[in-house]
RODO-2510 file (C-alpha; in nm, 4 decimals, decimal comma):
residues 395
     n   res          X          Y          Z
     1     x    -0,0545    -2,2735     7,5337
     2     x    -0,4305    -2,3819     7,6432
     3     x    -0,6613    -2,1372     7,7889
     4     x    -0,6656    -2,1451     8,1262
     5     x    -1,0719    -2,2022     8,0519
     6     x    -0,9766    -2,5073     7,8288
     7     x    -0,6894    -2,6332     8,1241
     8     x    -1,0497    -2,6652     8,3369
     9     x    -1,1662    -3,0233     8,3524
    10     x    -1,4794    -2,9893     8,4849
    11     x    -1,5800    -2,6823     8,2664
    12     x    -1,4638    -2,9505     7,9349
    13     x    -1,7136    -3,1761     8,1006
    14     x    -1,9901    -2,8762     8,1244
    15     x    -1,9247    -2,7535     7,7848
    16     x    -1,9538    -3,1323     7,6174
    17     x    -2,2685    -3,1675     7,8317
    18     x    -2,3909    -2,8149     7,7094
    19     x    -2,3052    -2,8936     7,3283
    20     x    -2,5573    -3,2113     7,3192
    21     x    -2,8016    -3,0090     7,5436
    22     x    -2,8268    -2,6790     7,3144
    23     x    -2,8395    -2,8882     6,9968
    24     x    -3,1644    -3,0741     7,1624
    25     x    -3,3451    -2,7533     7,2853
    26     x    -3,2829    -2,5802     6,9208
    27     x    -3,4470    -2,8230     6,6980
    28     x    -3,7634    -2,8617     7,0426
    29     x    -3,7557    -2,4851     7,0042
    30     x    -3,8313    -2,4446     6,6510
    31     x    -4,0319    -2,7715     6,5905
    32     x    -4,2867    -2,7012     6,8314
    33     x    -4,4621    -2,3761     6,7150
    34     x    -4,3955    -2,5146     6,3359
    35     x    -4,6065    -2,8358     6,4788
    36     x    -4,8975    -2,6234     6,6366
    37     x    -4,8801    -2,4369     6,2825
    38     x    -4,9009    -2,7474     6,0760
    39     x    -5,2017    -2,9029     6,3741
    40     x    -5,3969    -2,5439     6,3644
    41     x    -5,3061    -2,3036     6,0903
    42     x    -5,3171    -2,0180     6,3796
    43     x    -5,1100    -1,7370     6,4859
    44     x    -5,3070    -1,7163     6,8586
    45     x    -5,2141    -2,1208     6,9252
    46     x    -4,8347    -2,0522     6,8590
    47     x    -4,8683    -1,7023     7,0796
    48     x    -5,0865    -1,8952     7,3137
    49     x    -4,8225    -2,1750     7,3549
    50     x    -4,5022    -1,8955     7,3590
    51     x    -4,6849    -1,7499     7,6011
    52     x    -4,7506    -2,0729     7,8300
    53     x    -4,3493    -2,1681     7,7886
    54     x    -4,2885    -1,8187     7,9381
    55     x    -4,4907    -1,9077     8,2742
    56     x    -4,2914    -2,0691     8,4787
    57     x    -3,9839    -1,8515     8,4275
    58     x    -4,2511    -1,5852     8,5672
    59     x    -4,4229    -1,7599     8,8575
    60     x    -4,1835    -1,9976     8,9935
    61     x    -3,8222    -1,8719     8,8898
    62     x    -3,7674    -1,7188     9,2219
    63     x    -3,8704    -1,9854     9,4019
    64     x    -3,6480    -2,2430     9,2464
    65     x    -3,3982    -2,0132     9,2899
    66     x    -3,3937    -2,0644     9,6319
    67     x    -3,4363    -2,4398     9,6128
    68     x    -3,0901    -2,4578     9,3852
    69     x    -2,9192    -2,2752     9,6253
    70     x    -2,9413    -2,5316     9,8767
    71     x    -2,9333    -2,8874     9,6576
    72     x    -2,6551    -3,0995     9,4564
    73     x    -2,6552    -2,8850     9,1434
    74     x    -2,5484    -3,1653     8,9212
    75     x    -2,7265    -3,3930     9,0452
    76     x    -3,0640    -3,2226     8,9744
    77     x    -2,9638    -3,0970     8,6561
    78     x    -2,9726    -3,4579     8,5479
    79     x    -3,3065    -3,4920     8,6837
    80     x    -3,4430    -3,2332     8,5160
    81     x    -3,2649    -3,3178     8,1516
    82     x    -3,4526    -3,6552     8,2239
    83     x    -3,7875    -3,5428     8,2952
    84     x    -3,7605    -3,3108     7,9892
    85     x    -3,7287    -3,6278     7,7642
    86     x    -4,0297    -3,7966     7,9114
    87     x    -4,2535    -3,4982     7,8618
    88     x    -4,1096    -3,4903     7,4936
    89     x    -4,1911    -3,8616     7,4404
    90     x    -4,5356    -3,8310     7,5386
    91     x    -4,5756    -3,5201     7,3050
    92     x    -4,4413    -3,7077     7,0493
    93     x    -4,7009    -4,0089     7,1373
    94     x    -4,9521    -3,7555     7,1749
    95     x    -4,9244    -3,6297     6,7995
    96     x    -5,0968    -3,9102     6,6303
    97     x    -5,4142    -3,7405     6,8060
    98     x    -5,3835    -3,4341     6,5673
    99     x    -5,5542    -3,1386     6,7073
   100     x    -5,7326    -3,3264     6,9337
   101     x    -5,4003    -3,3208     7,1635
   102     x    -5,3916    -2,9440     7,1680
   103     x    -5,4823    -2,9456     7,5502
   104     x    -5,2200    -3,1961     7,6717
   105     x    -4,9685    -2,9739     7,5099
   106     x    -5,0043    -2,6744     7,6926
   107     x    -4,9533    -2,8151     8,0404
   108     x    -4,7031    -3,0686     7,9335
   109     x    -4,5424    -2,7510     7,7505
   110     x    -4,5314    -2,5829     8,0967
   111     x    -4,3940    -2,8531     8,2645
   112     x    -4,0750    -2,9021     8,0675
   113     x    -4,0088    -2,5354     8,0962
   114     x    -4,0303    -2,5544     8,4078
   115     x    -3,7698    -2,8640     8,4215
   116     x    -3,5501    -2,6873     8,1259
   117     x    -3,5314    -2,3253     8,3788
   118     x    -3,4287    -2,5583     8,6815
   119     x    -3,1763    -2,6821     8,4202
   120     x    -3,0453    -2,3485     8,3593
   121     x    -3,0224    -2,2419     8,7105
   122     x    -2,8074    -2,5095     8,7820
   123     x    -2,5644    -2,5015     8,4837
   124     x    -2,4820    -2,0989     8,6037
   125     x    -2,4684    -2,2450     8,9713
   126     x    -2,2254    -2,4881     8,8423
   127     x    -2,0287    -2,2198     8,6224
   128     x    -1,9976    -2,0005     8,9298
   129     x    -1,8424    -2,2753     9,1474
   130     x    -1,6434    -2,4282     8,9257
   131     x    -1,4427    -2,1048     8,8290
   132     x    -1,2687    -1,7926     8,9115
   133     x    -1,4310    -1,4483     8,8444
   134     x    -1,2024    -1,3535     8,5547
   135     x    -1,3223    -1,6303     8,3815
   136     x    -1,6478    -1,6462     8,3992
   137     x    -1,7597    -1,3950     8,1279
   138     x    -1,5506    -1,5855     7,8725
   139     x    -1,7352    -1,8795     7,9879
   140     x    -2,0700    -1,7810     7,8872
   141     x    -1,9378    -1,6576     7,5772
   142     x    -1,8330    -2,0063     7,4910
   143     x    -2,1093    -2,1816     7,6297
   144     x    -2,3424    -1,9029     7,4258
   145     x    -2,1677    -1,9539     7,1281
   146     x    -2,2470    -2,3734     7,1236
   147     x    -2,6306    -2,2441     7,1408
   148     x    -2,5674    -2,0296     6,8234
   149     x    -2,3540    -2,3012     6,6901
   150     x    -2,6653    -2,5083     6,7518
   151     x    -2,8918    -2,2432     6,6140
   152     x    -2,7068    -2,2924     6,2975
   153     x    -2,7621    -2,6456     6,2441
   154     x    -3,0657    -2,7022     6,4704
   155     x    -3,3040    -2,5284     6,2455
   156     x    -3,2146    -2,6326     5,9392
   157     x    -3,2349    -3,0122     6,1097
   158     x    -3,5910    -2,9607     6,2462
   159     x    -3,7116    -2,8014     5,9054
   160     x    -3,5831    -3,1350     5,7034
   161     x    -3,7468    -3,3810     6,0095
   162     x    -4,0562    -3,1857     6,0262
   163     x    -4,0794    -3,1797     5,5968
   164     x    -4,0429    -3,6125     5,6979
   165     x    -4,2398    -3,6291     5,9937
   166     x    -4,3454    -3,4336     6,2578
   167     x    -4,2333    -3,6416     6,5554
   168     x    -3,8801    -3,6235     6,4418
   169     x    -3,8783    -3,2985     6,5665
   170     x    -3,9350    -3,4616     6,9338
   171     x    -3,7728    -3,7485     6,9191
   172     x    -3,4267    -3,6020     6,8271
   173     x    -3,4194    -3,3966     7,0829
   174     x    -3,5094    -3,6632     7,3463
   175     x    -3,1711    -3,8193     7,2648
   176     x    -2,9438    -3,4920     7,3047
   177     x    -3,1346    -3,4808     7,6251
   178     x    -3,0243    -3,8065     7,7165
   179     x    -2,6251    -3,7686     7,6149
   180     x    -2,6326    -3,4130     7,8079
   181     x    -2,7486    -3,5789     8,0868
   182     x    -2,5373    -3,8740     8,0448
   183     x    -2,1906    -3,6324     8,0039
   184     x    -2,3025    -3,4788     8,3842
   185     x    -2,2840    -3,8121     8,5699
   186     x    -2,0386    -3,8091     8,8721
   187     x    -1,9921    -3,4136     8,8365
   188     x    -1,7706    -3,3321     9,1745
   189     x    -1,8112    -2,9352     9,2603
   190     x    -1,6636    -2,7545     9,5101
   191     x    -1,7987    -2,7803     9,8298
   192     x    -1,9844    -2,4523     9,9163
   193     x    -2,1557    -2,2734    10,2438
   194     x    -2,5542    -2,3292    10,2525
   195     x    -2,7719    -2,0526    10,4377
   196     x    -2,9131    -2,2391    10,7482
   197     x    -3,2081    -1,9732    10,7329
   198     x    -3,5643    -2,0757    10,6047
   199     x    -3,6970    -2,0296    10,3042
   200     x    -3,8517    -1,7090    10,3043
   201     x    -3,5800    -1,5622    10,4689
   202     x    -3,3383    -1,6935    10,2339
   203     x    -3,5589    -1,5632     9,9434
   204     x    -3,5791    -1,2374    10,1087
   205     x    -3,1952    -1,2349    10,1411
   206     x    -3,1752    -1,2843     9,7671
   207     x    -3,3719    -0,9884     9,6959
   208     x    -3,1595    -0,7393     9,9098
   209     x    -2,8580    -0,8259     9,7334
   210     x    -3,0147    -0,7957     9,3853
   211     x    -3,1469    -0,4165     9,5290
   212     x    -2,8484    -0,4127     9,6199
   213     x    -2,6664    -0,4125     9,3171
   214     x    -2,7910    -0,0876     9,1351
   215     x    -2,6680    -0,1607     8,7847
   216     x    -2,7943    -0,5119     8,8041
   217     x    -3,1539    -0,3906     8,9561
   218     x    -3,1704    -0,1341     8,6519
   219     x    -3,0165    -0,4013     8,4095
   220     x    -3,3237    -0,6184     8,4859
   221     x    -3,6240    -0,3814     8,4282
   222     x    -3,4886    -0,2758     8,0520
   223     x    -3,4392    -0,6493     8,0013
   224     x    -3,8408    -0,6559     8,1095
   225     x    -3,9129    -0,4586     7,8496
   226     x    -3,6792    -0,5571     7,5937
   227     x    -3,8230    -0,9432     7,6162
   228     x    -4,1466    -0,7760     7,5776
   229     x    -4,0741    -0,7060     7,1809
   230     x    -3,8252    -0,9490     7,1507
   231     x    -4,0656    -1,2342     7,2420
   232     x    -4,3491    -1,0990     7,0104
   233     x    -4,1372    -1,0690     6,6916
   234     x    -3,9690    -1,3684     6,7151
   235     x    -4,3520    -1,5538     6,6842
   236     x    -4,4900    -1,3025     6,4917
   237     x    -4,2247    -1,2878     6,2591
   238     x    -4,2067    -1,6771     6,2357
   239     x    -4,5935    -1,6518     6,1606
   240     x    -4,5445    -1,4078     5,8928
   241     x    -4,2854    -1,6274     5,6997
   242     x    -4,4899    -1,9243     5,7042
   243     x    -4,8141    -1,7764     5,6461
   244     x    -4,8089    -1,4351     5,4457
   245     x    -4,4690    -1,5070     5,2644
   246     x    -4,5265    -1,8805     5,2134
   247     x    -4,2241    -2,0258     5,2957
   248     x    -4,1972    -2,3684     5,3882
   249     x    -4,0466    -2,5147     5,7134
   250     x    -3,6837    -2,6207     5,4885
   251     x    -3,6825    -2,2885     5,3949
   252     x    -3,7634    -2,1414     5,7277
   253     x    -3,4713    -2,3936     5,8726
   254     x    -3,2218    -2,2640     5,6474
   255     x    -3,3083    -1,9208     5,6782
   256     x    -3,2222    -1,9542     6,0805
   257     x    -2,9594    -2,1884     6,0807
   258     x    -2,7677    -1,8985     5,8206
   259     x    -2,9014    -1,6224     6,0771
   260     x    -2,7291    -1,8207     6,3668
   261     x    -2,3927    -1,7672     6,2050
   262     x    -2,4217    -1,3875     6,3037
   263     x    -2,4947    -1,5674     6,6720
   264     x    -2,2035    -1,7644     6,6615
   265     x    -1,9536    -1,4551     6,5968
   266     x    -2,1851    -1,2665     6,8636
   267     x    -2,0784    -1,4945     7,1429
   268     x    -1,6770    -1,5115     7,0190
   269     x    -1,6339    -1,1000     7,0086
   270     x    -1,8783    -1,0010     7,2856
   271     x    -1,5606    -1,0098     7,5518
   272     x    -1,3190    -0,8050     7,2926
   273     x    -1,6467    -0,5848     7,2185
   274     x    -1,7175    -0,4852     7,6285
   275     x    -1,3407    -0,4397     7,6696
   276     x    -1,3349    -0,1822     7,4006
   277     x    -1,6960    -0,0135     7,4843
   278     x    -1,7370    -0,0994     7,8147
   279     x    -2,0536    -0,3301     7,9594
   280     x    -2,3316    -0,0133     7,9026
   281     x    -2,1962     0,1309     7,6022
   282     x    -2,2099    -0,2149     7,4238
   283     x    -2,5999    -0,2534     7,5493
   284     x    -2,6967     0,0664     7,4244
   285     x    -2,5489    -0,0155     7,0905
   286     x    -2,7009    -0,3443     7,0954
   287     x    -3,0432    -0,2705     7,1216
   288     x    -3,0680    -0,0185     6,9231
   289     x    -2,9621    -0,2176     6,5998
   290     x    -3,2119    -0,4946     6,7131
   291     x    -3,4655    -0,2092     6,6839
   292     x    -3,3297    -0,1482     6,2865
   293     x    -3,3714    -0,5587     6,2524
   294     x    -3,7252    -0,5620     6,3689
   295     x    -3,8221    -0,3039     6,1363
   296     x    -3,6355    -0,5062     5,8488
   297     x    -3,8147    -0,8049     5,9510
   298     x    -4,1485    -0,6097     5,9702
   299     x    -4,0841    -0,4795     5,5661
   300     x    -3,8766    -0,6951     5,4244
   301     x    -4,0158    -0,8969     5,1145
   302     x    -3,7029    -1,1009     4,9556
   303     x    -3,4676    -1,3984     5,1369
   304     x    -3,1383    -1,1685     5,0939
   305     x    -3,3051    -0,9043     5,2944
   306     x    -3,4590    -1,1272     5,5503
   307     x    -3,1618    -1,2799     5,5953
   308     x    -2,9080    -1,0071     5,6520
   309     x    -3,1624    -0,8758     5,9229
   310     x    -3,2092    -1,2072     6,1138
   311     x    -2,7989    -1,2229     6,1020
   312     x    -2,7646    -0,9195     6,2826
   313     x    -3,0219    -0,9424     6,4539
   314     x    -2,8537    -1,2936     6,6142
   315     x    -2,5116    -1,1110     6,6412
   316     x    -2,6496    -0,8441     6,8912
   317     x    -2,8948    -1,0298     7,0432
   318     x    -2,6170    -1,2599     7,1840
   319     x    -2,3888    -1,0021     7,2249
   320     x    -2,6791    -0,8095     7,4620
   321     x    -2,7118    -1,2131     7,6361
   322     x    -2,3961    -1,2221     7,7280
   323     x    -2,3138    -0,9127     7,8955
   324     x    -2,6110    -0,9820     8,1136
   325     x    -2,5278    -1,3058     8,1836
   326     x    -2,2053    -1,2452     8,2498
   327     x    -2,2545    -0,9518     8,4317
   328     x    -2,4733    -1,0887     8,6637
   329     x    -2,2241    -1,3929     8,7667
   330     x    -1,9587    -1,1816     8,7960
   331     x    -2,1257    -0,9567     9,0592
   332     x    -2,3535    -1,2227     9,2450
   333     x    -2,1662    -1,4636     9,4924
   334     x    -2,2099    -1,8021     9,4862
   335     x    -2,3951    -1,8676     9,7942
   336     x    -2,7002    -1,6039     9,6117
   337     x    -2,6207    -1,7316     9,2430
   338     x    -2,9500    -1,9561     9,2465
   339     x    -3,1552    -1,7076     9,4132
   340     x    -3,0130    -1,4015     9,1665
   341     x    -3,0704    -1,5879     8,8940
   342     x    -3,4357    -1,6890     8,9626
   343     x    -3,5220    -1,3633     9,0539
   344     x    -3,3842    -1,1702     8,7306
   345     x    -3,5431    -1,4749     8,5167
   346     x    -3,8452    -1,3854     8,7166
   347     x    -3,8127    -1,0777     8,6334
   348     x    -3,6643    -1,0900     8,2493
   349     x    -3,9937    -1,2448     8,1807
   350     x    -4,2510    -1,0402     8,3705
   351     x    -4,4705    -0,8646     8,0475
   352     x    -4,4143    -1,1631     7,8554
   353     x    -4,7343    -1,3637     7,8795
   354     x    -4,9050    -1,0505     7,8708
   355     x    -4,7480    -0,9248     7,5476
   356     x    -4,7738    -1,2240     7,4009
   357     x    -5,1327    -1,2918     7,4648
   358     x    -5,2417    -0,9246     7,3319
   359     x    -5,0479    -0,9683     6,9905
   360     x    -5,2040    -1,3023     6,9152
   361     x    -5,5397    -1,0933     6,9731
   362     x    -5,4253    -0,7697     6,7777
   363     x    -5,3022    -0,9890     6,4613
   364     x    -5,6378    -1,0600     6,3486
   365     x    -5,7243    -0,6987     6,2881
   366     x    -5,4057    -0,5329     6,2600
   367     x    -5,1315    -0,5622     5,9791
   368     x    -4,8439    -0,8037     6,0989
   369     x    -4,5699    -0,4842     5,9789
   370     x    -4,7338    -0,2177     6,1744
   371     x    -4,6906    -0,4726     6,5167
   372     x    -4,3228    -0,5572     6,4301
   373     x    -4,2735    -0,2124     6,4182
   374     x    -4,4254    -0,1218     6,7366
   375     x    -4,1763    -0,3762     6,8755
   376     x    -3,8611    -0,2162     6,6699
   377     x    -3,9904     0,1324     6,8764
   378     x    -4,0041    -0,0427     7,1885
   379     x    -3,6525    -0,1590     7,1989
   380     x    -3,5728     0,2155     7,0606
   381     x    -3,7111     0,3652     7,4112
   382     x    -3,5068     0,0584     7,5863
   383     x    -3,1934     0,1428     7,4122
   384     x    -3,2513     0,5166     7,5425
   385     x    -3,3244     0,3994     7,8866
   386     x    -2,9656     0,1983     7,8089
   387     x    -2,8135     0,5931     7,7574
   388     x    -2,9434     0,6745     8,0820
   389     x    -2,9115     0,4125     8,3761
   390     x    -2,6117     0,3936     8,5744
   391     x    -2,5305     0,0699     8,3923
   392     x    -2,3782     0,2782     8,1275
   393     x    -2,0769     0,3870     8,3291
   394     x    -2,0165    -0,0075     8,3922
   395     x    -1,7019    -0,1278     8,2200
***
């Protein structure tokens, strides 16, 4: 017998739309700070452009929150798939300027961020309407796991185009765009009640009910700090394989598309995982063996050992993604869903910039190791903080 998750039409429809989606935002993801590499031979430009991705998740999350809370969800996350493959295009177009196009691809970098997080916002708007409570953690497990899946063969696709040309790495995605937006057309959700209240007041309302919610509020602040290092040593790390271990962007593909495999198992045990430790407990755990990656990633010297830690480090990592996904739809209601989930991406992504900024500085005079590590005791002290916040006791 079918999963009563599989028996749901329209989340078949969401998942097929999320499968060409993920697979187009993998290879973007790791094509683009391979590209600045290949245009500028510099750790600060691929920091600098992390850092400018990161933006609008920080400065206008909340607000768009608000905005999805009140529009046709579908609707505008066709819009914004679409406006993500015009910005590729003219990247791609863009790139037979060489370095001389560095400064259109900051802005046009924020801009489809900006377009991918009003995306996101309404894909969990959708999953919360479409879908009882009990199923929505299972949900984001599954549509997780296509991003991992994706992760898998995205990287290993972008490091072959890029190795043939780098607009190949922007063009392919610009199609997956396309079908993902294509698969939404005609979405029907359930009709749902819209706050009559202005804006402001509506965006105030948003932030009671996240204060509100105790375990979410202190959720959200180690997740601030946990971005923090995870956000520096996935660039610094990347710069470190291409430019002090020498490996080439095939290798670098295949060396993430194998480290996505501990992703994809992530996202299909997290549910079995939280029912036998319990939401906190799993957290704790789960950062704290990111913080043994990160120092494996700072030291390590051979493939095998690389490897194993960017494996495990996937498996967690998604693990610690989906209990805070799913723990935030299951205690938001849908009427606040937009609003919740600006305001913790907002939040999720507050140090960012900043961190990301001052370790493109600190990497010209400091050792790349002795920064990873610095990030591996970060998520140490988050994992503590884990121990000791009421989300612990959360089941």
């Amino acid at each position: 017998m079918a999963s009563p998750l599989w028996q749901h039409a329209g989340f078949r429809r969401l998942y097929a739309s999320t499968l060409c989606f993920s697979f187009a935002i993998q290879v973007y993801q790791l094509a683009m700070p391979l590209i600045l590499y290949e245009l500028t031979h510099s750790a600060s430009a691929m920091t600098a452009m992390r850092a400018v991705e990161l933006l609008p998740n920080l400065l206008l999350a909340m607000f768009i929150g608000v905005w999805v809370d009140r529009i046709d969800r579908g609707r505008w996350a066709r819009i914004a798939m679409v406006g993500m493959v015009i910005l590729m295009g003219a990247q791609a177009w863009m790139l037979e300027l060489g370095s001389v196009a560095l400064p259109f691809f900051y802005p046009a970098a924020f801009a489809l961020m900006t377009l991918n997080y009003l995306y996101a916002i309404c894909r969990m708007g959708m999953l919360k309407e479409m879908l009882p409570e009990s199923l929505l953690l299972p949900a984001t497990g599954q549509l997780t796991v296509l991003g991992q899946v994706f992760a898998v063969l995205g990287p290993a696709l972008a490091g072959g185009l890029l190795a043939i040309s780098l607009a190949l790495g922007l063009w392919l995605p610009m199609l997956g765009l396309l079908a993902a937006a294509w698969l939404l057309r005609d979405m029907v959700l359930p009709a749902r009640r819209v706050d009559a209240a202005g804006f402001w007041q509506e965006w105030w309302a948003g932030w009671r009910v996240l204060r509100g919610n105790r375990p979410l509020w202190q959720l959200s602040w180690l997740v601030v700090v946990a971005n923090c290092s995870t956000g520096v040593v996935d660039v610094l790390f990347l710069f470190r394989a291409r430019d002090e271990l020498q490996l080439g962007p095939a290798e670098l593909g295949l060396l993430y598309g194998l480290a996505g495999v501990g992703g994809v198992a992530g996202g299909l045990i997290s549910s079995r995982l939280r029912e036998r430790l319990g939401l906190g407990r799993l957290l704790a755990v789960a950062f704290a063996l990111e913080a043994c990656c990160m120092l494996a990633l700072a030291w390590g010297q051979s493939l095998a050992i690389l490897a194993m830690a960017l494996v495990v480090n996937s498996l967690v990592g998604v693990i610690g993604n989906v209990c805070v996904w799913g723990y935030r739809q299951e205690s938001t209601d849908s009427q606040y869903i937009g609003r919740i989930s600006g305001l913790t991406g907002s939040l999720f992504k507050l140090l960012m910039p900043a961190t990301l900024w001052l370790s493109g500085t600190l990497v010209a005079g400091l050792p790349l190791a002795w920064l990873l590590s610095a990030c591996a005791g970060i998520h140490v002290l988050v994992a503590l903080g884990a121990r000791v916040s009421v989300m612990y006791r959360v089941g």
